[in-house]
N, C-alpha and C positions, 0 to 999 in steps of 0.2 A: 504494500500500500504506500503510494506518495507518503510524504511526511507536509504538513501543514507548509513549514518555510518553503519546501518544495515547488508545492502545490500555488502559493501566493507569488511568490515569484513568476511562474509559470503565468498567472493570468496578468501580473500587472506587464510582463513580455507577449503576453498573446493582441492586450489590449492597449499598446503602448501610453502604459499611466507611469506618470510619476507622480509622486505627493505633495497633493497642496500644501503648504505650509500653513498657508494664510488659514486655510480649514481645518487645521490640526492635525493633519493626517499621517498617521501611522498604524503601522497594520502587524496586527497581531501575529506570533508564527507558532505558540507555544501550546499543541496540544491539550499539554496535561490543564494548562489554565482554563481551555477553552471546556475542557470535561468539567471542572469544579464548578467554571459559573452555570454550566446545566443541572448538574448535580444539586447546588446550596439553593438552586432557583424554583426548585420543586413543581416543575414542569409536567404536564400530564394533559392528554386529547380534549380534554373538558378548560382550559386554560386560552386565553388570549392572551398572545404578547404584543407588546409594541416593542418593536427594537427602534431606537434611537441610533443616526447613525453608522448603518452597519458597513457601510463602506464597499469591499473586495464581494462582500457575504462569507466570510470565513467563519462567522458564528450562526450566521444565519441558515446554515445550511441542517445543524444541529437541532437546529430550534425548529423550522419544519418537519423535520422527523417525531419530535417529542411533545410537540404545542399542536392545538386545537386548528390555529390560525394565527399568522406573525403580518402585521402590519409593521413594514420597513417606512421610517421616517428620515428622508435621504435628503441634502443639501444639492449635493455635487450633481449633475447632470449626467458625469461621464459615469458616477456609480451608479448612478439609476440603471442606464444603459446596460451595464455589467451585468446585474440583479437582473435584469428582464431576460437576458441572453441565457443566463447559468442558470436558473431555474423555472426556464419556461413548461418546463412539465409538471408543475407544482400546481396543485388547485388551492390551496389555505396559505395562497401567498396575497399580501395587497399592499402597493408599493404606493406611498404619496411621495411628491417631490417638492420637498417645502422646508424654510425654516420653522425648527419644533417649537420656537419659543411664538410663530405666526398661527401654527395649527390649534384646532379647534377639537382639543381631544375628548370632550362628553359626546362631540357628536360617531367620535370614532366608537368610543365606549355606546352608545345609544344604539349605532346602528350592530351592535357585534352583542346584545341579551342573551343570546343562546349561550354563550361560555360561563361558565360558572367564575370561574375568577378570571382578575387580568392583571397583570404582571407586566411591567418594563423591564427591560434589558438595554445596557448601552453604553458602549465605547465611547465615553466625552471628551471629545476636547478641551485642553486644557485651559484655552482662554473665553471658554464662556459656560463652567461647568457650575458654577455658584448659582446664575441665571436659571439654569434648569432646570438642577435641583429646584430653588427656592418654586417655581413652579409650579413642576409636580407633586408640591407640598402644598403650596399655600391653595390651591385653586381646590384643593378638597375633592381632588376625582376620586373615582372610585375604582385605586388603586388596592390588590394588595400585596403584594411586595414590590420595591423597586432593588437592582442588581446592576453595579455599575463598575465600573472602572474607570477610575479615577488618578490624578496625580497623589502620588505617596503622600505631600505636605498637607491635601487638600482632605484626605480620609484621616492623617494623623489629624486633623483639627475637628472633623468631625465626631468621632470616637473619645477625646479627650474629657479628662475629669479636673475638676474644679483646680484651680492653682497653679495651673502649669500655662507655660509661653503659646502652646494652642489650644487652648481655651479660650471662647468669643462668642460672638456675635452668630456664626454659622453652628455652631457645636450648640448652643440654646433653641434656635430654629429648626434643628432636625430632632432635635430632642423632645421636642415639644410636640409632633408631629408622629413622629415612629420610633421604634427601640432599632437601634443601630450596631454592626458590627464587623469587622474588620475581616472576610472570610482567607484571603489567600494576598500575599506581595509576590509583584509581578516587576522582575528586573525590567530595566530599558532594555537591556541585550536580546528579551522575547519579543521586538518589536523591529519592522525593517520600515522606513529607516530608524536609526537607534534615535530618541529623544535624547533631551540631557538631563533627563531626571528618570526616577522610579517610579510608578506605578502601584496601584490596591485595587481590590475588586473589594468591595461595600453591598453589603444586604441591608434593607433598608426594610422592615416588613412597618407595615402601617397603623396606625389606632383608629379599628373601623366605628370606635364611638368615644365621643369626648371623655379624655383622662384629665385634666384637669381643670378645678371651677376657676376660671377667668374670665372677671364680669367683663372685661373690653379688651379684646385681643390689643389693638391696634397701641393702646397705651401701653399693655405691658412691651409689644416691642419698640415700644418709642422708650422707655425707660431701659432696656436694654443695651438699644445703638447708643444710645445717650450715655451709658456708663461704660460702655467701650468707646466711646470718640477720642477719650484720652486717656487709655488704658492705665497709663503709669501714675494718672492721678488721684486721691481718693476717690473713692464711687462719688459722695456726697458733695464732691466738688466738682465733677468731670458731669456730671445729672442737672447744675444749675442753671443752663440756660434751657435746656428742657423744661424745667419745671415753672420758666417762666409763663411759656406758653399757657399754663394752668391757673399764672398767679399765686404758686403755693412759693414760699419761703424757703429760704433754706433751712434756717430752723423748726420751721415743722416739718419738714423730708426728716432731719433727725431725730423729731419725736417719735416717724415713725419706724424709723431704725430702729430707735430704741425700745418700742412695744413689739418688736420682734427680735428683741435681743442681737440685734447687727452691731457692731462695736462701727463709731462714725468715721473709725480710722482703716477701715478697709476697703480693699479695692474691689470692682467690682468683678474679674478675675476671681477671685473665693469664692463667691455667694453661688448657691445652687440654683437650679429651677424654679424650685418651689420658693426658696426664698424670695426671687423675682416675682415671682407669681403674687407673694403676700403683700408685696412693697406697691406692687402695679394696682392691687384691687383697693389699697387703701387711699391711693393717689388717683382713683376710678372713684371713689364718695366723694372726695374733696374738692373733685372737678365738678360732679352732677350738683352736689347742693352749692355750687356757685353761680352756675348758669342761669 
């Protein structure tokens, strides 16, 4: 049997491609990787996927064998092209050619009911994988797992726990959203052409009903960015032009630090979720009985 580098090789010579930069393009060679993400992705005939991305179709091809029906969500033209050539014998193939952050994926999920679940998969590029994610987060589809591969720094910051240098602003928002984790590191060396960095495949399974009571989303992540805007400085100092928007003081922000036992001298790097979550809902009364 071909071996995957073999085999990619072979078609980006057949169909004289080389990789876009500008699109992020680099192309997976590494087997065994491409078996774990079918594997951790819990993939079965009753499944829709969306692949994001998929480029050459080097994963894509696994994924029609194992998935119900894979909608390819493809930028590039010349991959489009490729994907229609290589798996023209395929009936549970549906190829769009669009930007994913322009597509309109309820209606993809609408028109595909008969699958029981639906599941993303997707090779991101690296300069606009934040945009995507936050996305297929915030827009509330009705996802249930997302399976991604990502840059190395971009899953170490998602996965991260309170107090460390990637802990942020993204590591809160996927947290809030789905329980997160780290399934396999993917060297550069598994990708032709090589990038200059590493690579993680991320399972992201989803919370198909609200886990936590937050009377106003939009505050708590406004109290979030706001105490990351300037990481290295106190929370309650780095929160106060936020909170002016509200009219609240800075002395009462520290009251109610203080009825949550927050010491006023730490950064917002420390503080959990939930303790976010406490800060944002009481900053959520202070606002209503003002208005």
């Amino acid at each position: 049997m071909i071996s995957l580098e073999n085999e990619t090789r072979e078609v980006l010579r057949k169909y004289g491609i080389v990789a876009n930069k500008r699109l992020g393009q680099n192309f997976l060679i590494n087997e065994g990787v491409v078996s774990t993400i079918i594997s951790k992705s819990n993939l079965t005939k009753e499944d829709l996927v969306i692949e994001i991305g998929p480029g050459l179709g080097s994963l894509t091809k696994y994924l029609l064998d194992v998935a119900g029906k894979v909608v390819c969500i493809e930028l590039d033209n010349k991959m489009v092209n490729i994907l229609k050539d290589r798996f023209l014998d395929y009936n549970n193939l549906e190829i769009i050619n669009d930007d994913i952050l322009k597509v309109n994926l309820n209606e993809i999920i609408g028109n595909n009911k008969q699958y029981k679940h639906v599941r993303v998969v997707a090779n991101l590029p690296y300069y606009i994988t934040t945009p995507i994610i936050m996305k297929l987060l915030e827009n509330k589809y009705n996802i249930d797992t997302i399976t991604i591969m990502i840059q190395k720094e971009v899953a170490d910051r998602i996965v991260a726990e309170p107090g460390g240098k990637d802990y942020g602003v993204l590591t809160l928002s996927v947290k809030y959203y789905a329980n997160s984790q780290i399934i396999t590191d993917v060297p550069n060396t598994d990708f032709i052409p090589v990038p200059s960095v590493d690579s993680a495949v991320v399972l992201l399974e989803l919370y198909k009903e609200k886990r936590y009571d937050v009377k106003d989303e939009k505050v708590l992540f406004g109290i979030i960015k706001g105490g990351f805007s300037q990481r290295r400085k106190l929370f309650s100092n780095a929160i106060e032009s936020y909170l002016k928007f509200y009219n609240i003081q800075k002395e009462e922000f520290v009251q109610i630090l203080n009825k949550h036992c927050i010491d006023e001298l730490r950064r917002a790097e420390t503080l959990s979720l939930e303790q976010f979550i406490d800060i944002a809902n009481d900053v959520n009364y202070i606002k209503i009985c003002r208005e």
